[in-house]
C-alpha positions as CSV (number, residue, x, y, z in Angstrom):
1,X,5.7,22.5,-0.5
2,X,3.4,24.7,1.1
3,X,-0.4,24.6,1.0
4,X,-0.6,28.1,-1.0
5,X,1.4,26.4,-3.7
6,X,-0.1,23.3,-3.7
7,X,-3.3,24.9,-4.2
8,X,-1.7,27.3,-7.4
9,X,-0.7,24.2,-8.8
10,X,-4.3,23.1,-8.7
11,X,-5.6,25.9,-11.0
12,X,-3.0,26.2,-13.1
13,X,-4.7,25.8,-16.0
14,X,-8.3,26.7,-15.2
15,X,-9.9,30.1,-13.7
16,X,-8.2,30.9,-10.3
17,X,-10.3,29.5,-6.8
18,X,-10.3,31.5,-3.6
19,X,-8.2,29.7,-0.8
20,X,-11.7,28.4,0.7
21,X,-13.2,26.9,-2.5
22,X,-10.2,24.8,-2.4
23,X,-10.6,23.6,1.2
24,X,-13.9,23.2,0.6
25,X,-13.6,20.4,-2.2
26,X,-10.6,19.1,0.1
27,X,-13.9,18.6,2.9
28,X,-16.0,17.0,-0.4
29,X,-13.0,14.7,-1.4
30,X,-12.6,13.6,2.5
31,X,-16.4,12.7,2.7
32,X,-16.3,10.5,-0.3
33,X,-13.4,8.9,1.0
34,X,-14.4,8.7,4.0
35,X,-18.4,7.3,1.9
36,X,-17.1,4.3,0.2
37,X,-14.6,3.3,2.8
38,X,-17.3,2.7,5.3
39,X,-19.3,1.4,3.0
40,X,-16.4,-1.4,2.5
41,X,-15.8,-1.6,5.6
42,X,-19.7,-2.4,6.5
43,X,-19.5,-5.2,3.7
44,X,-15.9,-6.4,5.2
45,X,-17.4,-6.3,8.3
46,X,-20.7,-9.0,7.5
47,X,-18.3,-11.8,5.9
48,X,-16.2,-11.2,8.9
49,X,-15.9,-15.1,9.6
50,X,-15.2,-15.6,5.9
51,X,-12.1,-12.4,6.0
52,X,-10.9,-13.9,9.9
53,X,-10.7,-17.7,7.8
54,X,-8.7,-16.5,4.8
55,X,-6.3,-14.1,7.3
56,X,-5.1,-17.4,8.9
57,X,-5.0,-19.4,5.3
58,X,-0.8,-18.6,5.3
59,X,-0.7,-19.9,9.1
60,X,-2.7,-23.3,8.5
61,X,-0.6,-24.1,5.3
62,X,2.4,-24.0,7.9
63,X,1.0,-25.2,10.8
64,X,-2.3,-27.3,10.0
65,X,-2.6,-27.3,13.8
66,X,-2.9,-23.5,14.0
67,X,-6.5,-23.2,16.0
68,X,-4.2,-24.4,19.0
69,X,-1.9,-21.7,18.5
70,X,-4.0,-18.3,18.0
71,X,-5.6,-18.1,21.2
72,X,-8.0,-15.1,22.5
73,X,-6.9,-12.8,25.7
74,X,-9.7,-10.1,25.6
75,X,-13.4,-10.2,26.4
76,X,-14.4,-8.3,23.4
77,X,-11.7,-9.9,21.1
78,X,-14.1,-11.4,18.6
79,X,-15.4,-7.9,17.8
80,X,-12.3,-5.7,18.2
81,X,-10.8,-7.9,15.8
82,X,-13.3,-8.2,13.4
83,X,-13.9,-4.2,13.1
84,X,-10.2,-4.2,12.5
85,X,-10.1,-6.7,9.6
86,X,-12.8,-4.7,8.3
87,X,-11.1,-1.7,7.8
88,X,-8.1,-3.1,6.6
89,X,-10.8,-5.2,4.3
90,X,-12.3,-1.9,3.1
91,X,-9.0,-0.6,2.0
92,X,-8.4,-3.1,-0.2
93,X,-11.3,-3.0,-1.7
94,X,-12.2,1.2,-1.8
95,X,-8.7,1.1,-2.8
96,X,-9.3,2.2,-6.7
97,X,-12.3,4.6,-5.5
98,X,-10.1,6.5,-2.7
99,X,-6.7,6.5,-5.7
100,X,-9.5,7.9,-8.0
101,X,-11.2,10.6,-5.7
102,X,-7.6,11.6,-4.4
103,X,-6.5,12.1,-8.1
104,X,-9.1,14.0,-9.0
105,X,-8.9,16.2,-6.3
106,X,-4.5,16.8,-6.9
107,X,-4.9,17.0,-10.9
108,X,-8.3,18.8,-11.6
109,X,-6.4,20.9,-14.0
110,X,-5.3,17.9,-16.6
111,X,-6.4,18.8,-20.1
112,X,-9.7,16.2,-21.0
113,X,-6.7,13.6,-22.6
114,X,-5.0,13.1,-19.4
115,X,-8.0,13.2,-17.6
116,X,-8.8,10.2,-19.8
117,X,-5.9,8.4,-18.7
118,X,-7.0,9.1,-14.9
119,X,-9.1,5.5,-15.0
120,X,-6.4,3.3,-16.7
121,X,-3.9,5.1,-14.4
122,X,-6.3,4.2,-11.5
123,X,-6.3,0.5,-12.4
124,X,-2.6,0.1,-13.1
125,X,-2.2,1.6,-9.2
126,X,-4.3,-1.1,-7.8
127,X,-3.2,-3.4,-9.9
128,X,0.5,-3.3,-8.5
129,X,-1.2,-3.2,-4.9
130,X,-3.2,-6.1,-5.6
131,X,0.2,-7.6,-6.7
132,X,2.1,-6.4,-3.8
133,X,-0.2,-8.0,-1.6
134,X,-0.6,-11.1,-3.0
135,X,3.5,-11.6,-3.3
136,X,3.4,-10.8,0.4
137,X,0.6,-12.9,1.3
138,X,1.4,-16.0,-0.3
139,X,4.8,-15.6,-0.7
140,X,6.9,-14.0,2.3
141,X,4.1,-14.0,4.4
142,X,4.2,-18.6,4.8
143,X,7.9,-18.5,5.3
144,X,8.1,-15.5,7.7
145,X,5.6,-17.3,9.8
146,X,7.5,-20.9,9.0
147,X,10.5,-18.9,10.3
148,X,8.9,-17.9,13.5
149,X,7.6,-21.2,14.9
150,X,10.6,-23.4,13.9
151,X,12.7,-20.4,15.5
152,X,10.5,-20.7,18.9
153,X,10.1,-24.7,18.7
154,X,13.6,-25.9,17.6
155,X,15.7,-22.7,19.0
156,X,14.2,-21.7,21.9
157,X,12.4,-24.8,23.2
158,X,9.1,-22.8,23.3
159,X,5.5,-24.0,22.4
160,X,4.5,-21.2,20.1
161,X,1.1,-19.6,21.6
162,X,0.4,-16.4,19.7
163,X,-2.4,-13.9,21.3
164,X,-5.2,-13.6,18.1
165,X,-4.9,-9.8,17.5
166,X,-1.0,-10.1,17.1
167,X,-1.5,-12.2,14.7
168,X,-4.0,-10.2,12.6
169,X,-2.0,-7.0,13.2
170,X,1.2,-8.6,12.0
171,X,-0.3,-10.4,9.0
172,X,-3.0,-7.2,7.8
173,X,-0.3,-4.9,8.4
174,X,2.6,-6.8,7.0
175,X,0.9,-7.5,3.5
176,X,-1.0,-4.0,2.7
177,X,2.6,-2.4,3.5
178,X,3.8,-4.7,0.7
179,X,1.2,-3.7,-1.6
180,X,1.6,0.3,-0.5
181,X,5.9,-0.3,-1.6
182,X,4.5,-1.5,-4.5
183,X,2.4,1.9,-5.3
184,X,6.1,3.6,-5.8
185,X,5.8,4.2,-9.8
186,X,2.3,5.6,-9.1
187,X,3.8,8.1,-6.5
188,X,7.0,9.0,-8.7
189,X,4.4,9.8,-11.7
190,X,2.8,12.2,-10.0
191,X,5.9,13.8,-8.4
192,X,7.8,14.1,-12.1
193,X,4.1,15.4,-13.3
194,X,4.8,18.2,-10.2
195,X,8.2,19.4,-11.7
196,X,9.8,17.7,-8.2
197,X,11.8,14.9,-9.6
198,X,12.5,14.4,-13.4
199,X,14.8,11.5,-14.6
200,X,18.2,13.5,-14.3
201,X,17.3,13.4,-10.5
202,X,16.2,9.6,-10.4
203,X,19.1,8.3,-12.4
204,X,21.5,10.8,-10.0
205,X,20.4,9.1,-7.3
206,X,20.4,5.5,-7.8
207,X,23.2,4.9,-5.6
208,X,21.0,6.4,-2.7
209,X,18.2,4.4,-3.9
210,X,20.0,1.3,-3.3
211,X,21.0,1.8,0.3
212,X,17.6,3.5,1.5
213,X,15.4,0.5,-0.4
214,X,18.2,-2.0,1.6
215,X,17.4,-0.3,5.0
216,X,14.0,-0.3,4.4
217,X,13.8,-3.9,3.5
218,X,15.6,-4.5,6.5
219,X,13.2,-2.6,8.5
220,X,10.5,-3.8,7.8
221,X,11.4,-7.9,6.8
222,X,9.9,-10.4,9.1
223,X,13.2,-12.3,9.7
224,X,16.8,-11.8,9.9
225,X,17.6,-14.2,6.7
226,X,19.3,-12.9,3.8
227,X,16.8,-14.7,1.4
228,X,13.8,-12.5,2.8
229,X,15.7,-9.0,2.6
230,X,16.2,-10.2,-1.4
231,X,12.5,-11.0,-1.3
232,X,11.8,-7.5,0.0
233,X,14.5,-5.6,-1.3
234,X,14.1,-7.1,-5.0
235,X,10.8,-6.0,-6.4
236,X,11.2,-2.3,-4.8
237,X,14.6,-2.0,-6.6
238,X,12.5,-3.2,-10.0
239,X,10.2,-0.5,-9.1
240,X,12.6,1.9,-8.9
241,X,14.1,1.3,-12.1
242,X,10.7,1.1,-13.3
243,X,10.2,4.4,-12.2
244,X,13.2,5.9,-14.1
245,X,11.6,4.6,-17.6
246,X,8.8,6.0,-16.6
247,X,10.2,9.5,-16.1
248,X,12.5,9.2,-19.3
249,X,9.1,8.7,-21.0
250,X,7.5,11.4,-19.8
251,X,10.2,14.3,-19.8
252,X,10.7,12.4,-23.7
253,X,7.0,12.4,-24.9
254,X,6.6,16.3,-23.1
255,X,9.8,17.4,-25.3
256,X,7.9,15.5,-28.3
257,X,4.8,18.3,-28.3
């Protein structure tokens, strides 16, 4: 889809924009983004102790001797770190602020009813990150890392010694991609809402569904076992089906007016 179209689609049912008003409330979105994300980020960034402690909660329910295993390489390590953990702290919690800008900015030609729905819609989608996360964070996140130090220990013969910003990338990384796979119903809403997939298409392609959800699991899963590729794999499969009601409601309740 090109940028001209994109744009058409944006004033579809409102006066026509010239090409630079448009990329001039792109610039006005990206500021406010950009606005509450630091502004997360700065409040992320003075509990950082408090964020650091509750990152290595899943590693000290596995290990209660953990301290001796996350040890520190880099001179500036403590601060590097902690501006990290910030940012990924401040997308968590600008999260429904960034979904609500960016909406506002794709859909600005909803009629006031759906623009209503914009808020609810905006919870729901951090909602299912929020539960992504947490599923990954307390649930595969403790056995991946269970996984990892038996494997190095009982396999290998090692004494596990893991640098402290591996750690934080793997674990901040690992969970908020959890909670972005769990964003899929979100994404296919807008996309049937764009004419680009309706339920004929989603239903078609189940089959393909299946296989590039099972590739991605394995992708992106922490260990090799079976148990977490189901873990993984499972919920964005449920998502997926999910998403098929949800476009067999829509194209249903448009066909209703």
């Amino acid at each position: 889809m090109s940028l001209r179209r994109f744009f058409d689609f944006r004033e579809s049912r409102d006066e026509a924009k010239p090409f630079l008003q448009h990329l001039e409330d792109l610039r006005v979105t990206i500021f406010k983004m950009a606005a509450v994300l630091l502004g997360a980020m700065m409040l992320c960034f003075a509990f950082r102790s408090e964020v650091a402690a509750f990152v290595q909660r899943p590693l000290a329910g596995v290990d209660p001797s953990h301290p001796l295993i996350l040890q520190s390489f880099g001179v500036a390590d403590s601060f590097t770190i902690s501006l990290e953990l910030a940012f990924y702290g401040g997308m968590v919690l600008s999260f429904p602020f960034l979904l609500w800008f960016l909406a506002g900015f794709v859909l600005p030609a909803l009629t006031p009813q759906e623009k209503r729905m914009l808020f609810p819609a905006g919870l729901v989608g951090f909602g299912l990150f929020l539960i992504g996360a947490s599923f990954a964070f307390y649930g595969v996140l403790p056995r991946a890392l269970d996984f990892f130090l038996k494997d190095a220990k009982a396999t290998m013969n090692w004494e596990p010694k893991w640098p402290v910003r591996e750690y934080y990338s793997f674990t901040t990384q690992f969970v908020i991609s959890f909670g972005l796979a769990f964003e899929l119903p979100v994404v296919v809403l807008l996309l049937v809402k764009l004419g680009i997939v309706d339920f004929a298409f989603l239903s078609r392609t189940r089959a393909f569904a299946i296989v590039i959800i099972l590739v991605l699991a394995a992708i992106l899963a922490p260990t090799p076992d079976v148990l977490t590729l189901v873990l993984m794999g499972a919920p964005m499969y449920l998502l997926y089906e999910l998403c098929i009601g949800i476009a067999w409601f829509m194209e249903r309740k448009k066909s209703g007016e």
